[in-house]
DSSP file (Angstrom, degrees, kcal/mol; ACC not computed):
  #  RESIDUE AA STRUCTURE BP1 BP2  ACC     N-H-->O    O-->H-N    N-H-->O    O-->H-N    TCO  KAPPA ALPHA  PHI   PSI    X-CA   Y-CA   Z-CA
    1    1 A X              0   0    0      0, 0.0     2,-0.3     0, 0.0    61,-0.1   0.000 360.0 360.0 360.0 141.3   -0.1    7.0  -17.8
    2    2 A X        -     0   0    0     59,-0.5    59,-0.9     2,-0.0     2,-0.2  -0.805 360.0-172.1-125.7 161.6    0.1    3.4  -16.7
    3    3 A X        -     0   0    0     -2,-0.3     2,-0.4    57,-0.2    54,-0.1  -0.744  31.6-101.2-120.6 168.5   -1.9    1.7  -13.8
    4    4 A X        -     0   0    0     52,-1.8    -2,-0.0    -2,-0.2     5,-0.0  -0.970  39.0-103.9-111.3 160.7   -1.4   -1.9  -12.4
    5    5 A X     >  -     0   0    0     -2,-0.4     4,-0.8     1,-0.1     3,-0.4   0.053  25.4-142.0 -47.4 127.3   -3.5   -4.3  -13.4
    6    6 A X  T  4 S+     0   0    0      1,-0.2    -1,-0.1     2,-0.2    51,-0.0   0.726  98.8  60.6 -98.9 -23.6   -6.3   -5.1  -10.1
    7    7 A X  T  4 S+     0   0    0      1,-0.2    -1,-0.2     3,-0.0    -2,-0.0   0.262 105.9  48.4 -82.2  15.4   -6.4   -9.1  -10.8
    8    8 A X  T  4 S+     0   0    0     -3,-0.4    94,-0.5    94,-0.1    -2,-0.2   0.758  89.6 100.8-105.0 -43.2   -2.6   -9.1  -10.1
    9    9 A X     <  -     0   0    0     -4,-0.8     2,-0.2    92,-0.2    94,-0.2   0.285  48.4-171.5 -69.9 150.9   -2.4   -7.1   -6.8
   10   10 A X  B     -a  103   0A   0     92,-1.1    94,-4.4    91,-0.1     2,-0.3  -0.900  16.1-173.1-165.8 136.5   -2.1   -8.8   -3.7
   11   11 A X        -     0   0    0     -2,-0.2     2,-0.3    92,-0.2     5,-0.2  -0.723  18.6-148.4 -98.8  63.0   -2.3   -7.6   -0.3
   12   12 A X    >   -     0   0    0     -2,-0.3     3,-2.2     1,-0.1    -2,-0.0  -0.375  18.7-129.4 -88.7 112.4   -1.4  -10.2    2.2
   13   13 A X  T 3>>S+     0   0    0     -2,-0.3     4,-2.1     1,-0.2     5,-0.8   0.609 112.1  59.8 -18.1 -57.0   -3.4  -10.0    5.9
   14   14 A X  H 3>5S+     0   0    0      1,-0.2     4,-4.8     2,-0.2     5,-0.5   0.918 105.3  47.7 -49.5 -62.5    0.5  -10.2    7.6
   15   15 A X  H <4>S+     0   0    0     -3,-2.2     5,-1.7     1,-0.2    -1,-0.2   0.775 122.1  40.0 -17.1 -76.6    1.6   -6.7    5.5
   16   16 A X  I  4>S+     0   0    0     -5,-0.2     5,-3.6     3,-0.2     3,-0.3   0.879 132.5  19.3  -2.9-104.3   -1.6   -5.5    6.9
   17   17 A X  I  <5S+     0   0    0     -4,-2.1    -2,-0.2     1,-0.2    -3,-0.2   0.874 127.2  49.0 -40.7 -51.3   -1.7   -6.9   10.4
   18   18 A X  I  <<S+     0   0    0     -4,-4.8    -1,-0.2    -5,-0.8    -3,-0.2   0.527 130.0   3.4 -81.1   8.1    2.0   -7.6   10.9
   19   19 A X  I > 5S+     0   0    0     -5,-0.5     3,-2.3    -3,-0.3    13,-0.2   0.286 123.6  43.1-162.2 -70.4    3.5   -4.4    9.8
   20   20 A X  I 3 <S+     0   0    0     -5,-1.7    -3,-0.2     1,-0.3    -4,-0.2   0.978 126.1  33.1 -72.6 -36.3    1.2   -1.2    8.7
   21   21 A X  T 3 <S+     0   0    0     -5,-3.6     2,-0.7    10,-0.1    -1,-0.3   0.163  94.3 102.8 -93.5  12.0   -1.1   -1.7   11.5
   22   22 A X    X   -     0   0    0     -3,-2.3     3,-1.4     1,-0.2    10,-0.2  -0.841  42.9-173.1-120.0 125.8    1.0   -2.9   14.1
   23   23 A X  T 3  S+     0   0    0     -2,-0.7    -1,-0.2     1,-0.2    10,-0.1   0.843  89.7  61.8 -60.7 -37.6    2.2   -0.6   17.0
   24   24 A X  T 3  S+     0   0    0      5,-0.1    -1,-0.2     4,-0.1     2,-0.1   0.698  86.1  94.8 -77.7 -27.6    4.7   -3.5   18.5
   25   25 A X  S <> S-     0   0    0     -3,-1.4     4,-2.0     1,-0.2     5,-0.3  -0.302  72.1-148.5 -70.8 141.6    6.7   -3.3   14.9
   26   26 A X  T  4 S+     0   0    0      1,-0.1    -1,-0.2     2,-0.1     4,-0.1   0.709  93.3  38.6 -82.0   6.6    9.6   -1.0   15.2
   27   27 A X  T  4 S+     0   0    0      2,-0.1     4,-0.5     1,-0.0     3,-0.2   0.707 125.2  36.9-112.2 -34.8    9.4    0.2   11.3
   28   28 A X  T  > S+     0   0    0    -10,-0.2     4,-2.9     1,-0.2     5,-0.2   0.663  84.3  97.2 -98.9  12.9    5.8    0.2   11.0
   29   29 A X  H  X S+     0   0    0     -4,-2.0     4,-3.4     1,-0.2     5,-0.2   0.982  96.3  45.4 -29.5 -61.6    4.9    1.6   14.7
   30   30 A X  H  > S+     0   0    0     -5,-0.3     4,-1.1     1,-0.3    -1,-0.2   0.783 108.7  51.6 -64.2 -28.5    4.7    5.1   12.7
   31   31 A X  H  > S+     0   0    0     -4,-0.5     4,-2.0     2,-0.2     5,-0.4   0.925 109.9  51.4 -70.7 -47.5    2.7    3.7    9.8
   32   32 A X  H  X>S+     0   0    0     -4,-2.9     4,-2.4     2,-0.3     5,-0.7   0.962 107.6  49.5 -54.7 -57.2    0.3    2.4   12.5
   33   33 A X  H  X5S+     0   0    0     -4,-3.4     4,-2.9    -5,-0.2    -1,-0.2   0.969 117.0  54.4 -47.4 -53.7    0.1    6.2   14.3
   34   34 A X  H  <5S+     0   0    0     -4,-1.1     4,-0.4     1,-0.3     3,-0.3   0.966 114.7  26.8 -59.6-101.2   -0.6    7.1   10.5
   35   35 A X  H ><>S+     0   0    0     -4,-2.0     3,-1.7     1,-0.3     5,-1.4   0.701 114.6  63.7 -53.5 -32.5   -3.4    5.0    9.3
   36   36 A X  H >X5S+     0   0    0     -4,-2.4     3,-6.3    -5,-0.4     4,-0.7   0.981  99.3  60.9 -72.8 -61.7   -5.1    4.6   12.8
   37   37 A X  T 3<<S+     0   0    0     -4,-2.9    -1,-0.3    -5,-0.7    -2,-0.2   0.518 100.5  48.3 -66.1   4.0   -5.5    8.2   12.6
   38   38 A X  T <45S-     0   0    0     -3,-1.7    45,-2.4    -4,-0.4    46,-0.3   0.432 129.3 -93.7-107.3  12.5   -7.7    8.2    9.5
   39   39 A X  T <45S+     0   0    0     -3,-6.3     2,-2.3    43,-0.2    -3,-0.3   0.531  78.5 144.5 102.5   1.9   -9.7    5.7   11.0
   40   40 A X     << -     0   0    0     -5,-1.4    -3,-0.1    -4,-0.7    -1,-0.1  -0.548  35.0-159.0 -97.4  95.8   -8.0    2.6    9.5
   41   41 A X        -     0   0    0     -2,-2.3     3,-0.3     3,-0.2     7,-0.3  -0.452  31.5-142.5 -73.4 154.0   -8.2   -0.3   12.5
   42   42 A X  S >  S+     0   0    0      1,-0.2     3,-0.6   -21,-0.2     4,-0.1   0.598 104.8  60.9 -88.3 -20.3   -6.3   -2.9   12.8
   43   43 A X  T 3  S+     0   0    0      1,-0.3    -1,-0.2     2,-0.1    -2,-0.1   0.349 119.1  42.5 -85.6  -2.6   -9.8   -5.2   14.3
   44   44 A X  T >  S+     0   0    0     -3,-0.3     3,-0.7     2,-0.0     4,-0.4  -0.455  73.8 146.4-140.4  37.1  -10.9   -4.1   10.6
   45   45 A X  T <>  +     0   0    0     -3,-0.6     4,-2.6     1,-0.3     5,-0.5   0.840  65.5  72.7 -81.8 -45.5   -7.5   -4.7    8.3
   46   46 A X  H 3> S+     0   0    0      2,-0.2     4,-3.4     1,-0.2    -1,-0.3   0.910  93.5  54.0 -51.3 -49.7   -9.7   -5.6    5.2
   47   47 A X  H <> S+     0   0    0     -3,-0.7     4,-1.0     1,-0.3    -2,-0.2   0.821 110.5  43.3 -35.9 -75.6  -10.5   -2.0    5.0
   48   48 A X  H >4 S+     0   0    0     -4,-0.4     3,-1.0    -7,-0.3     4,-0.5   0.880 117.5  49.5 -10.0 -71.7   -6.8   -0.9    4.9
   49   49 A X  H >X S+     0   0    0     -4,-2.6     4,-3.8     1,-0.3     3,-1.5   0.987 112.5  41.7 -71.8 -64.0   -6.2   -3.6    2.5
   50   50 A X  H 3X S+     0   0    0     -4,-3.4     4,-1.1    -5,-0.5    -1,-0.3   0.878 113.5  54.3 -52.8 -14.5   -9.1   -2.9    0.0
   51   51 A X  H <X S+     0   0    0     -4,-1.0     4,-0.5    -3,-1.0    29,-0.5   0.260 105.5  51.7-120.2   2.9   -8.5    0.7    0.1
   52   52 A X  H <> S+     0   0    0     -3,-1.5     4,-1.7    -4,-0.5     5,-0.2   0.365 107.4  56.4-110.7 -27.0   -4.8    0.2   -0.8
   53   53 A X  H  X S+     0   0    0     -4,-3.8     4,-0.9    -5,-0.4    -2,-0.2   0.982 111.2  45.2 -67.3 -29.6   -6.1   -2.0   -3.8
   54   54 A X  H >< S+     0   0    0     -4,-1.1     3,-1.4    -5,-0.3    -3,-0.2   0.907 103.1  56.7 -77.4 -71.0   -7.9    0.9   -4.8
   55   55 A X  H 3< S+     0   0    0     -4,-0.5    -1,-0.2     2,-0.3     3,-0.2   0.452 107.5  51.4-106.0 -48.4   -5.5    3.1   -4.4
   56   56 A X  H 3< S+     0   0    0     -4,-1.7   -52,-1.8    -3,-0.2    -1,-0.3   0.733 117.2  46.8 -33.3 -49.2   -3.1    0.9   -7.1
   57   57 A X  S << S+     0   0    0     -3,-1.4    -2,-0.3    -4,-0.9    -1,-0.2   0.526 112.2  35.9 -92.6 -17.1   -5.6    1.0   -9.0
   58   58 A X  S    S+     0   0    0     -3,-0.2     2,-0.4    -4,-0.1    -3,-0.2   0.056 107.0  71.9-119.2  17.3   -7.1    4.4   -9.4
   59   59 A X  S    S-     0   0    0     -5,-0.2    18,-0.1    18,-0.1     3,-0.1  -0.978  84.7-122.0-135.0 121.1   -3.5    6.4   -9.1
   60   60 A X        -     0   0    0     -2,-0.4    16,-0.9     1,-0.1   -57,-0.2  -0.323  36.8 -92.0 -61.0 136.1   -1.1    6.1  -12.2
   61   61 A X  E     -E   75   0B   0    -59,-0.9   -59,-0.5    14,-0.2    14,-0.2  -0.392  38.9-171.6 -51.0 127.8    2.6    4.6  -11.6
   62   62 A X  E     +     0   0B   0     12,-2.0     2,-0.4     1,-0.5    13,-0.2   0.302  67.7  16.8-102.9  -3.5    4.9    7.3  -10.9
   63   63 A X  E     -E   74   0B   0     11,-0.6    11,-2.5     2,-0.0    -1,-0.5  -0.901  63.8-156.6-176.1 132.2    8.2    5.7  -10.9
   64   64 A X        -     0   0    0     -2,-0.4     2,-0.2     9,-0.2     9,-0.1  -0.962  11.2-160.8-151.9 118.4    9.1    2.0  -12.5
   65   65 A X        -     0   0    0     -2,-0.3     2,-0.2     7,-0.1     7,-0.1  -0.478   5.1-161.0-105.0 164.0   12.2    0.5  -10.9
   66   66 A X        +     0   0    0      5,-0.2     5,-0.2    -2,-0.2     2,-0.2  -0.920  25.6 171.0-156.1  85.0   13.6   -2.3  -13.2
   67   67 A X        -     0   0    0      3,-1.2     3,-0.2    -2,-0.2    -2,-0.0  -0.665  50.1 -92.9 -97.7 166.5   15.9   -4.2  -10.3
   68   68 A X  S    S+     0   0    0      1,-0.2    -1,-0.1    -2,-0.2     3,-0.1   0.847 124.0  37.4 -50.2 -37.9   17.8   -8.0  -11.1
   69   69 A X  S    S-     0   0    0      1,-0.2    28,-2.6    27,-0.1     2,-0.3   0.618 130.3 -42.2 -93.8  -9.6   14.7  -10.0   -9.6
   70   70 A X        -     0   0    0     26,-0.3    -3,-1.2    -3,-0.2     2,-0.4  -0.941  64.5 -82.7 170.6-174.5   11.6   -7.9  -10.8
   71   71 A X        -     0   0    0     24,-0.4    24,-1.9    -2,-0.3     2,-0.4  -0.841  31.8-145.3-109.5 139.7   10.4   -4.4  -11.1
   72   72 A X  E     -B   94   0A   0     -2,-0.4    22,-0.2    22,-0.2    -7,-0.1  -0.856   6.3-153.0-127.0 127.5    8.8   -2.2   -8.6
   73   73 A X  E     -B   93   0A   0     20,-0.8    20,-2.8    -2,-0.4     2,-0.4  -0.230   3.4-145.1-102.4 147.0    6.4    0.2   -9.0
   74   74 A X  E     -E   63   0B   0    -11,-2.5   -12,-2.0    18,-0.2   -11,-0.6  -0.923  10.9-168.0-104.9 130.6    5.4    3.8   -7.0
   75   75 A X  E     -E   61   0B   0     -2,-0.4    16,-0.9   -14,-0.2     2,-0.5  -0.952   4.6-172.9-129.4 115.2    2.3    4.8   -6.5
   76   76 A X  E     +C   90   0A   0    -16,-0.9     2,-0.3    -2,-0.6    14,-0.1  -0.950  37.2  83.9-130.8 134.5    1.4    8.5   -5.2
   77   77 A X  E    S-C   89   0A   0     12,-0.9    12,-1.8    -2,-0.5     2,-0.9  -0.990  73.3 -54.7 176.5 166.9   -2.1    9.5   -4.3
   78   78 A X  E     -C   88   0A   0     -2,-0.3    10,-0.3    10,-0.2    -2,-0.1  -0.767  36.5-151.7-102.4 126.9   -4.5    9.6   -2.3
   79   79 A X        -     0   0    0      8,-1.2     2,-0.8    -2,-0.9   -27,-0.1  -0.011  34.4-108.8 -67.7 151.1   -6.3    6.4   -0.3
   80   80 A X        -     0   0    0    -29,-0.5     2,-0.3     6,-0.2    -1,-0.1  -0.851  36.1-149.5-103.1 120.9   -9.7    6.6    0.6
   81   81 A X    >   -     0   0    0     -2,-0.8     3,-2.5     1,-0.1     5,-0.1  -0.882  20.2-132.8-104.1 136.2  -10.1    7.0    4.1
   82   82 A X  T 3  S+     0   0    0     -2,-0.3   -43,-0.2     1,-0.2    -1,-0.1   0.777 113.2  50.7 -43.7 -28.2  -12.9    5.8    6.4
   83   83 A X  T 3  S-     0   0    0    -45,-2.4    -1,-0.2     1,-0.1   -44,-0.1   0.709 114.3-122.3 -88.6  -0.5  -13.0    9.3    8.1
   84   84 A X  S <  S+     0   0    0     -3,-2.5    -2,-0.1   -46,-0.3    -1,-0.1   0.419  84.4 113.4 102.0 -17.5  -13.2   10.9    4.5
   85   85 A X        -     0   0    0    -47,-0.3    -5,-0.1    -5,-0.1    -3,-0.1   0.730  57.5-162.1 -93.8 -13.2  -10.2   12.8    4.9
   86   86 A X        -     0   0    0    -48,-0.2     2,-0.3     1,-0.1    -6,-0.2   0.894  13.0-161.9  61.8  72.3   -8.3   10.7    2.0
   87   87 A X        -     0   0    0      1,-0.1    -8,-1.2    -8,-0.1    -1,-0.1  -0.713  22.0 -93.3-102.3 149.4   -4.5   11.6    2.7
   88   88 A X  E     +C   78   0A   0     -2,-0.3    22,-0.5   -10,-0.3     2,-0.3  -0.311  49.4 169.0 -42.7 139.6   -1.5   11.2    0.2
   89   89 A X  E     -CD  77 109A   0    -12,-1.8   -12,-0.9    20,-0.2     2,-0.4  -0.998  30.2-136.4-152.8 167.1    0.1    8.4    0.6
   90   90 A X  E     -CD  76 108A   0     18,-4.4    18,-2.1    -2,-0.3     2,-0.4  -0.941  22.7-169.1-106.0 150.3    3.1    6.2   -1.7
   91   91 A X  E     - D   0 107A   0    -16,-0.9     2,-0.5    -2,-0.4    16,-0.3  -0.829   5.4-153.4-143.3 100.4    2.3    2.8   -1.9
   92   92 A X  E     - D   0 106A   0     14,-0.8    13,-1.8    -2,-0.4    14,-0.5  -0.530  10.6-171.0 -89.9 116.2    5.0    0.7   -3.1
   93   93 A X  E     -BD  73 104A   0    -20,-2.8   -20,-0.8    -2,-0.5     2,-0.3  -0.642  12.0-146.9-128.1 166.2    4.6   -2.8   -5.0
   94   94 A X  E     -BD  72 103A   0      9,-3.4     9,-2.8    -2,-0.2     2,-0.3  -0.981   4.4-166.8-142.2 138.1    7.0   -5.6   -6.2
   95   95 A X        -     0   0    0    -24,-1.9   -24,-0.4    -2,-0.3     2,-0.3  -0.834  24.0-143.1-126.6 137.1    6.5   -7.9   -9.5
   96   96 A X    >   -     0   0    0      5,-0.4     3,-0.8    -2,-0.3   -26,-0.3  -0.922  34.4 -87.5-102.4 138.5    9.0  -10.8   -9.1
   97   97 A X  T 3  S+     0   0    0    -28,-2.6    -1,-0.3    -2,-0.3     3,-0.1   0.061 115.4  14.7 -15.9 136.6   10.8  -12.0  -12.6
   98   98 A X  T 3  S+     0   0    0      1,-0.2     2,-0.4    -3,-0.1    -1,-0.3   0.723 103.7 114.9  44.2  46.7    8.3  -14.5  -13.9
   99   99 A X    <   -     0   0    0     -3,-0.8    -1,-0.2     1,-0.1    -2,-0.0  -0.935  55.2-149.8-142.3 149.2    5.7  -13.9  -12.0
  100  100 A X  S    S+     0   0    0     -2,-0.4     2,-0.2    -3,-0.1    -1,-0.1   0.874  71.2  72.8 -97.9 -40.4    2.0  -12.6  -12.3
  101  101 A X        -     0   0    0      1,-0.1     2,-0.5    -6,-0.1    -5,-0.4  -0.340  64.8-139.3 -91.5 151.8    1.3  -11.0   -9.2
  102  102 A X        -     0   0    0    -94,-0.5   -92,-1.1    -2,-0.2     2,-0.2  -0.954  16.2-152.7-140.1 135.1    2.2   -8.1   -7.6
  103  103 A X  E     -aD  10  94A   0     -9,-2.8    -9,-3.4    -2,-0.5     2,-1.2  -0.576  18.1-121.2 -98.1 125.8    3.0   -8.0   -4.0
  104  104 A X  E     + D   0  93A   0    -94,-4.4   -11,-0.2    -2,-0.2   -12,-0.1  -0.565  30.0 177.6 -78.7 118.3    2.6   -5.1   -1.9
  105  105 A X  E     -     0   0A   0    -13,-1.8     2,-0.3    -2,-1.2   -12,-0.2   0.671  51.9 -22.4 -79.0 -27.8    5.5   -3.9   -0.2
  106  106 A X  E     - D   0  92A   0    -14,-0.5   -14,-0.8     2,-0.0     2,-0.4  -0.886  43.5-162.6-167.1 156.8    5.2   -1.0    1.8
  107  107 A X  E     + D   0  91A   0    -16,-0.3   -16,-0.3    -2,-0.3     2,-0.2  -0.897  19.8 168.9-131.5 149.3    2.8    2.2    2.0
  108  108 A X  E     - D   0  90A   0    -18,-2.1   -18,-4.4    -2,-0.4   -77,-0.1  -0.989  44.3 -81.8-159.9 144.5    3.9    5.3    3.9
  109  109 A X  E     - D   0  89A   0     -2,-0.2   -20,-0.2   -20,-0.2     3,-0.1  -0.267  34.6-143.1 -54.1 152.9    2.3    9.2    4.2
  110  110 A X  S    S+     0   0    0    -22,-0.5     2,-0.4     1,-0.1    -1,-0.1   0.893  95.3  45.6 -55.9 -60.3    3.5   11.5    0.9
  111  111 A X              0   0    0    -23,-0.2    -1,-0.1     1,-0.1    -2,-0.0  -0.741 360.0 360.0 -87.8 117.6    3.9   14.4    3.0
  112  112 A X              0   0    0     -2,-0.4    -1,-0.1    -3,-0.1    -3,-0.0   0.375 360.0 360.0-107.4 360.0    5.9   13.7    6.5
């Protein structure tokens, strides 16, 4: 079983803000319904964001993509949610060629 590495990860407030937590985006509207509803606010995004580092970090890679610009890694588990109820979720992260960090790209429910 592999993990990634927690001094590589990187979360960047926009992901956050701009995208999992924002109703006005038309791809992450539905991520937003999704995470709001376990109690992950958008006036509170560090939460979200630490609890997807965590999440990297305490759930083994399921699936290592090997693309022309970098690898990307799958992650399935469950996130620790402020209401406690801690749902599956995939959380998907991108190592560019020559690079140290890895960026997250997307998180989305396991179960739709």
């Amino acid at each position: 079983m592999e993990f990634l590495e927690k001094n590589k990860l990187s979360v960047p407030e926009r992901k956050i803000i701009g995208y999992l937590l924002n109703f006005s985006h038309t791809e992450g509207v539905n991520k937003a319904f999704f995470f709001v509803r376990f109690g992950f606010l958008p006036s509170e995004w560090e939460i979200l964001s630490k609890a997807l580092l965590q999440h990297a970090t305490e759930n083994f890679i399921t699936q290592k993509i090997r693309t022309a610009f970098g690898e990307k890694y799958l992650i399935n588990g469950p996130i620790k949610s402020p209401d406690g109820r801690n749902p599956e979720i995939i959380t998907v992260w991108f190592k560019e060629n020559n690079e140290d960090i890895i960026k997250l790209i997307t998180a989305y429910p396991a179960k739709l």
